[in-house]
C-alpha positions in Angstrom: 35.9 -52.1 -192.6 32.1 -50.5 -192.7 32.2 -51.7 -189.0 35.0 -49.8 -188.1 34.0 -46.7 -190.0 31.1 -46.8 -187.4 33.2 -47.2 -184.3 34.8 -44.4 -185.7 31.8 -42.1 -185.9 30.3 -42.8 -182.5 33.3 -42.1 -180.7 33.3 -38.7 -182.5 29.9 -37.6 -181.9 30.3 -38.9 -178.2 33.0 -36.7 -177.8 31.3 -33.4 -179.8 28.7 -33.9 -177.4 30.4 -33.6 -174.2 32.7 -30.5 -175.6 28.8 -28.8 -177.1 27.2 -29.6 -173.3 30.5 -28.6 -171.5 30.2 -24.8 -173.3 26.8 -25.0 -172.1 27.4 -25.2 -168.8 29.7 -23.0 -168.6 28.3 -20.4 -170.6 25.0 -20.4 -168.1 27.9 -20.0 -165.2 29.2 -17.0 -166.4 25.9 -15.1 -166.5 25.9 -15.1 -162.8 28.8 -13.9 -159.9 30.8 -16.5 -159.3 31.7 -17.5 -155.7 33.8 -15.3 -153.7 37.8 -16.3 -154.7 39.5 -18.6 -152.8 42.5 -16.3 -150.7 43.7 -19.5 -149.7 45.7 -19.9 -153.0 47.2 -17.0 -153.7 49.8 -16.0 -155.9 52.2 -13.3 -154.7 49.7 -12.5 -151.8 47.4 -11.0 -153.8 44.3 -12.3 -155.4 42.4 -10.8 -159.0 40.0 -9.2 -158.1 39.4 -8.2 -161.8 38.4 -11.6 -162.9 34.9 -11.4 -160.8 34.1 -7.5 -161.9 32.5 -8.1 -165.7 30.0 -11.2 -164.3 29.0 -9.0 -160.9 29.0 -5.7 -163.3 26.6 -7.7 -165.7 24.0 -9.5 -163.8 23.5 -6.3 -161.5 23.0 -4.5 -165.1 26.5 -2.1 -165.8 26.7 -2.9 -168.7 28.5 -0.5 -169.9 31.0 -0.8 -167.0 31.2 -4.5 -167.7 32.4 -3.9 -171.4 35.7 -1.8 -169.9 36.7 -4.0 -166.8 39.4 -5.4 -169.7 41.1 -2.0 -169.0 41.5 -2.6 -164.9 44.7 -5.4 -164.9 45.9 -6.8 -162.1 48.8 -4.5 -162.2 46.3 -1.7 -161.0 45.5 -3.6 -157.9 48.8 -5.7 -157.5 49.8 -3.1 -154.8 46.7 -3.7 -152.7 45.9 -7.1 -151.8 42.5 -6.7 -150.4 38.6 -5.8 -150.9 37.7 -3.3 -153.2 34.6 -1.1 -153.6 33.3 0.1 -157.4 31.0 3.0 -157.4 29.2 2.1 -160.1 27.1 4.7 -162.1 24.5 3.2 -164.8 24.5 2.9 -168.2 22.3 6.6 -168.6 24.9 8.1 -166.2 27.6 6.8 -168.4 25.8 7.6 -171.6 24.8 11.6 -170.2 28.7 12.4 -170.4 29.2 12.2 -174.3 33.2 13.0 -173.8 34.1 10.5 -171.3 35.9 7.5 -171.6 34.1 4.3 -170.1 37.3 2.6 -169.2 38.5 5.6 -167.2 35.5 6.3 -165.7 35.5 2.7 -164.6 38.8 3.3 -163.4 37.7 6.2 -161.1 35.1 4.7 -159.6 37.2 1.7 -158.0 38.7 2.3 -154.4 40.8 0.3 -152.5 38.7 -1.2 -149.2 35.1 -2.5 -148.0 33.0 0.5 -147.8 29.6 -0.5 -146.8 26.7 1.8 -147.1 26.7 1.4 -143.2 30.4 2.4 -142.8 30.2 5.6 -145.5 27.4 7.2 -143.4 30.2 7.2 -140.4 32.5 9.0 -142.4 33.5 12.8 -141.9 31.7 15.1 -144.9 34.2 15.6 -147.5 36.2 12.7 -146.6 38.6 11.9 -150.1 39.2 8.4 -151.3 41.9 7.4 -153.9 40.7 5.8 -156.7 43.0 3.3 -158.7 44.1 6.3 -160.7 46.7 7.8 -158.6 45.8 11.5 -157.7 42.7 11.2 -158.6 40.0 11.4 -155.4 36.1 10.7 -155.1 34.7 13.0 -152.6 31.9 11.4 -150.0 29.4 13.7 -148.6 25.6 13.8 -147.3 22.9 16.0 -146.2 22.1 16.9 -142.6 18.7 14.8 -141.5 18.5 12.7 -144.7 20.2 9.3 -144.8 21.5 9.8 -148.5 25.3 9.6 -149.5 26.7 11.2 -153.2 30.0 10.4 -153.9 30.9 13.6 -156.1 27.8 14.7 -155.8 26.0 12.1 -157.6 23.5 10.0 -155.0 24.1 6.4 -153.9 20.5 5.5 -155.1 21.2 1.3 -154.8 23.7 0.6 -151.8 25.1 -2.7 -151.0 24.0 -4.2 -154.4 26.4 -6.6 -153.9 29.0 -7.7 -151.0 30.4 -10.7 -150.3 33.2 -9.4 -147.9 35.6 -9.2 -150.7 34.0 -7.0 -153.6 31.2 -4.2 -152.8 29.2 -2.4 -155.6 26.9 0.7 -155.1 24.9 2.1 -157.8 25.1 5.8 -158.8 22.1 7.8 -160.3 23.3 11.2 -162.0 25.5 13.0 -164.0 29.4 11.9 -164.2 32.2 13.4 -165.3 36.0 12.8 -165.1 38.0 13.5 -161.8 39.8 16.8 -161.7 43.5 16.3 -161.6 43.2 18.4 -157.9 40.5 16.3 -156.1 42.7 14.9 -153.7 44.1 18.0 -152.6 42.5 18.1 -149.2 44.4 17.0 -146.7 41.8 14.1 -145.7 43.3 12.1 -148.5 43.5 8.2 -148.1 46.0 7.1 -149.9 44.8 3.6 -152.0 48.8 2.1 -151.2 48.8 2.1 -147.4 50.1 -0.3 -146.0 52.9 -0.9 -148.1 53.0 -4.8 -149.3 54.5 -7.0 -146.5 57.8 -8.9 -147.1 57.7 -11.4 -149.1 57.6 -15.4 -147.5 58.2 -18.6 -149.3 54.9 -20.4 -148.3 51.5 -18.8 -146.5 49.4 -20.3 -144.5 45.5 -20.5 -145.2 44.8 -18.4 -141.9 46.9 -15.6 -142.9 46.2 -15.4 -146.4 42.3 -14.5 -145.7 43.4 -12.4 -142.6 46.0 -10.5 -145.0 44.2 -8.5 -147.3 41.3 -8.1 -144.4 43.8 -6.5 -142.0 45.0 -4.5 -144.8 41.2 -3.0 -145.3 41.2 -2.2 -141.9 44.4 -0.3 -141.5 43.0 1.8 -144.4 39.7 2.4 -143.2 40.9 3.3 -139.6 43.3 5.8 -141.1 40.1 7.4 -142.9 37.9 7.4 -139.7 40.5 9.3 -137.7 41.9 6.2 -136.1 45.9 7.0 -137.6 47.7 6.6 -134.6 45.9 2.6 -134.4 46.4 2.3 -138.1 50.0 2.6 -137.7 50.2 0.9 -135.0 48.8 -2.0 -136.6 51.3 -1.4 -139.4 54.0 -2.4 -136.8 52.6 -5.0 -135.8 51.7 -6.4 -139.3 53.3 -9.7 -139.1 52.6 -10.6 -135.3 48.8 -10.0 -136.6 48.6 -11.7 -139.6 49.0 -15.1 -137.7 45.7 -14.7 -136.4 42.2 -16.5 -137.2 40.5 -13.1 -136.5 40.6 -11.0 -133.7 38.4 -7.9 -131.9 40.0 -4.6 -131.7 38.8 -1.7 -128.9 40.3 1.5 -130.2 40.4 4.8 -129.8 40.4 7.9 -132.0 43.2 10.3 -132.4 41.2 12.7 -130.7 40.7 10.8 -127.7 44.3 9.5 -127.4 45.7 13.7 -127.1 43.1 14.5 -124.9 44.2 12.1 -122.5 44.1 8.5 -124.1 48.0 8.6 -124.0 48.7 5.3 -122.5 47.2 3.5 -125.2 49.4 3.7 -127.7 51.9 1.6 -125.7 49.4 -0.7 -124.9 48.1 -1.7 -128.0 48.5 -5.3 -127.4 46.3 -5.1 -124.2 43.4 -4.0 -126.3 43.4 -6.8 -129.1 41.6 -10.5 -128.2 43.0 -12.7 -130.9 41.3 -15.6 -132.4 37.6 -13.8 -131.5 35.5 -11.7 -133.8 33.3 -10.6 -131.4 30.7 -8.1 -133.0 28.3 -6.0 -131.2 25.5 -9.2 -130.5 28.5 -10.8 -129.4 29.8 -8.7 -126.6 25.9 -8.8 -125.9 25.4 -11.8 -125.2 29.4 -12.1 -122.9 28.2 -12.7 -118.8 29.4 -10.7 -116.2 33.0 -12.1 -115.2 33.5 -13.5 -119.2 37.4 -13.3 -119.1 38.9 -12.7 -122.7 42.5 -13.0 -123.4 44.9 -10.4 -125.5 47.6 -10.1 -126.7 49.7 -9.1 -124.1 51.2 -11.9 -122.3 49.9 -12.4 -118.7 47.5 -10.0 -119.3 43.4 -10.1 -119.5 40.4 -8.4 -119.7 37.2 -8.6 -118.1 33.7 -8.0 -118.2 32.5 -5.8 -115.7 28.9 -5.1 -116.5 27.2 -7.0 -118.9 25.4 -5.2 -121.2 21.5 -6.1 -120.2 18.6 -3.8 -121.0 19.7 -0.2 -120.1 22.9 -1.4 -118.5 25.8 -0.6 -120.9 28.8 -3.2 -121.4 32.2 -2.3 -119.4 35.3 -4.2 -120.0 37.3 -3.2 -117.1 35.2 -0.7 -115.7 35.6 1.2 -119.6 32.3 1.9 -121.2 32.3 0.6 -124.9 32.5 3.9 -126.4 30.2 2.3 -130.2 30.5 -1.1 -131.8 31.1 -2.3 -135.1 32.7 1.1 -135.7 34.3 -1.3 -138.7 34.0 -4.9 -139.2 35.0 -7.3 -142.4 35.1 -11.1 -142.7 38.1 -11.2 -140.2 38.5 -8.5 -137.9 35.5 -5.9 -135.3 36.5 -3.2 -134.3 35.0 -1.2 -130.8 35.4 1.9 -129.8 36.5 3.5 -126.5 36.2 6.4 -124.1 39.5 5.5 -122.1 42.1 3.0 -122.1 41.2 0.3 -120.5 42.9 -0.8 -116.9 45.1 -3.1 -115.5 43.0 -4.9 -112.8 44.1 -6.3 -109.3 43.1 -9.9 -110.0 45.1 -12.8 -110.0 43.4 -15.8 -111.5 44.0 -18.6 -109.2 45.3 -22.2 -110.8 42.0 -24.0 -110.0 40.6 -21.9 -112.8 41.0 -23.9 -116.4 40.4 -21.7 -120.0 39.1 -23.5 -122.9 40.2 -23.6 -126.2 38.5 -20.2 -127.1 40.5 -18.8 -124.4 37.9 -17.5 -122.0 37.5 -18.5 -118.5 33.9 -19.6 -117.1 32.1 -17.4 -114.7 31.5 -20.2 -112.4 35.4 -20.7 -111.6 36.3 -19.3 -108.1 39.2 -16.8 -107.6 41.4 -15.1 -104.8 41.8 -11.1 -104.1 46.1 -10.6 -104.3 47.9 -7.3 -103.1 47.3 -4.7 -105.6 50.3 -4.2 -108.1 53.2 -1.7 -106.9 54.1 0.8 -109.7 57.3 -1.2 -110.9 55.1 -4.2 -111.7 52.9 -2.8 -113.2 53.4 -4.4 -116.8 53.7 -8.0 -115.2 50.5 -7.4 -112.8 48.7 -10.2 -112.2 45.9 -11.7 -114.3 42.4 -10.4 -113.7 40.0 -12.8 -111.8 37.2 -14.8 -113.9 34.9 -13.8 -110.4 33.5 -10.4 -110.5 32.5 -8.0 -107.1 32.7 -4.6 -108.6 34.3 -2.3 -107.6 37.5 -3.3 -109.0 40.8 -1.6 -107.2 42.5 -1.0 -110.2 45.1 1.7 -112.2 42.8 5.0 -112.8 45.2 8.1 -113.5 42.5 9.8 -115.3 40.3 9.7 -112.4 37.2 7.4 -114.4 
């Protein structure tokens, strides 16, 4: 009996010493950010993003902010399934505004989308952002010939604290206060909800599930650079998109389509290389010749000057207007002067594309006819071999 009194005991501390070193572990965890969440698995296409705010808010020293994430639910976000950027003033800043309520101010500091320090600089002075409190907008503005941003007029003093392509956090230094009830009305207001949640599917692939909430964060940062007409055309083509590994984007602004850009709106396609990110060391680094496929069937583009030393990149005989205009873990965006082309090339059959879709520089290739007007959307495939100047499509005389 004694004996099995003793059995008894071991087994009892053996197992209060796994439950005592299990808290332990875990409690050492939480003090730091965990890992980025895992889109792969998510529930309703949308992932919480609330759940990784109070660790990231505590290590980088919010404290304050930390205590009233409980008051940001998933309901607040469930309408936007992508990255999300807190504006994050410290504790003093909290602390200087005796009437405010930490939870709202928490609340107000949270916008939809992956604004990098780099990317705010770029933005229009005055530029609005919804907040997660609907109606409520924080104001981004800067000084000419000094590199500081204030979002309501309270400085950035610590970008880029912390961004892992899903969650940024800047730190605020100054006084805060509660949005007005009229600090969206200007009419560069983004609204947090665009685009509007995409139909529902029974089952979602791991691809689209990280490109989802990525293409989502650039639609809304497109339509806040100017870039509307692209943003909605993206929009349309939501669900063709969100398919994609990644994919590389040359766009132009609103401006540039009026003032003569017209013909790129309905060639959208034939400005998007799917599967390729291809960021500004990238395109670099692409030979003369590199062919790159889009999205348009039949249809590629090519490099026409490689960008070496002083020589800027063309893609089509098109200058590359600025790079990395916007960028996230999915998606690059470039910018353009014109619409690009359609070039008289045929690629002949002795030519073979990889897997990654482009065509070496070494292949050999045949000059066709040039296309007639009525062809025009079926013209031939541009050649992988390269002896500028191309004859191609120029109704803007460029």
């Amino acid at each position: 009996m004694a004996s099995l009194l003793q059995l008894m005991t071991v087994i009892t501390f053996f197992f209060i010493s796994i439950s005592t070193a299990t808290g332990e572990t875990s409690a050492s965890v939480s003090s730091w950010p965990p890992p980025p969440p895992s889109l792969s698995q998510e529930n309703d296409h949308h992932f919480s993003l609330t759940a990784l705010f109070s660790p990231i808010l505590i290590n980088l020293g919010f404290h304050d902010l930390a205590m009233a994430v409980h008051s940001v639910t998933d309901s607040t976000l469930a309408a936007w399934s992508g990255p999300a950027t807190i504006f994050a003033p410290t504790d003093a800043s909290i602390r200087s505004c005796s009437s405010c309520s930490v939870p709202r101010l928490l609340q107000e500091h949270i916008v939809a989308g992956a604004f990098s320090f780099h990317y705010l600089r770029t933005l229009a002075f005055g530029t609005k952002i919804e907040t997660t409190v609907p109606g409520r907008c924080l104001t981004v503005t800067s000084v000419a010939n000094n590199p500081a941003i204030f979002i309501e007029g309270v400085e950035i003093t610590h970008p880029d604290l912390f961004k892992n392509g899903v969650i940024v956090v800047h730190g605020l230094e100054g006084f805060v206060t509660h949005l007005s009830a009229y600090s969206c009305n200007i009419e560069r207001t983004t609204p947090m909800l665009l685009p509007p949640q995409p139909s529902d599917r029974s089952q979602s692939t791991s691809s689209d599930s990280i490109t989802r909430p990525m293409l989502r964060d650039a639609m809304l940062r497109l339509r806040i650079s100017e870039y509307n007409i692209l943003s909605r055309a993206l929009r349309d083509k939501y669900e063709e998109l969100v398919v994609l590994q990644n994919m590389t984007i040359f766009a132009m602004d609103d401006a540039s389509i009026f003032s003569g850009g017209h013909e790129y709106v309905p060639n959208v396609r034939f400005h998007i290389v799917p599967n390729r990110r291809l960021m500004a060391a990238d395109l670099a680094k692409l030979p003369i010749a590199t062919v790159l496929p889009t999205l348009s069937q039949g249809q590629k583009l090519v490099v026409t000057s490689a960008g070496e030393g002083a020589t800027p990149l063309m893609i089509n005989n098109v200058r590359i207007k600025a790079t990395d205009v916007i960028d996230n873990l999915r998606i690059a965006i470039h910018a353009l002067y014109l619409p690009f082309p359609h070039l008289h090339r045929e690629i002949t059959a002795s030519e073979n594309l990889d897997r990654s879709g482009f065509v070496a520089p070494e292949s050999q290739a045949t000059r066709n006819g040039p296309c007639t007007e009525m062809d025009v959307n079926d013209c031939a495939e541009p050649t992988a071999v390269v002896t500028p100047p191309f004859e191609m499509e120029d109704k803007h005389g460029l």
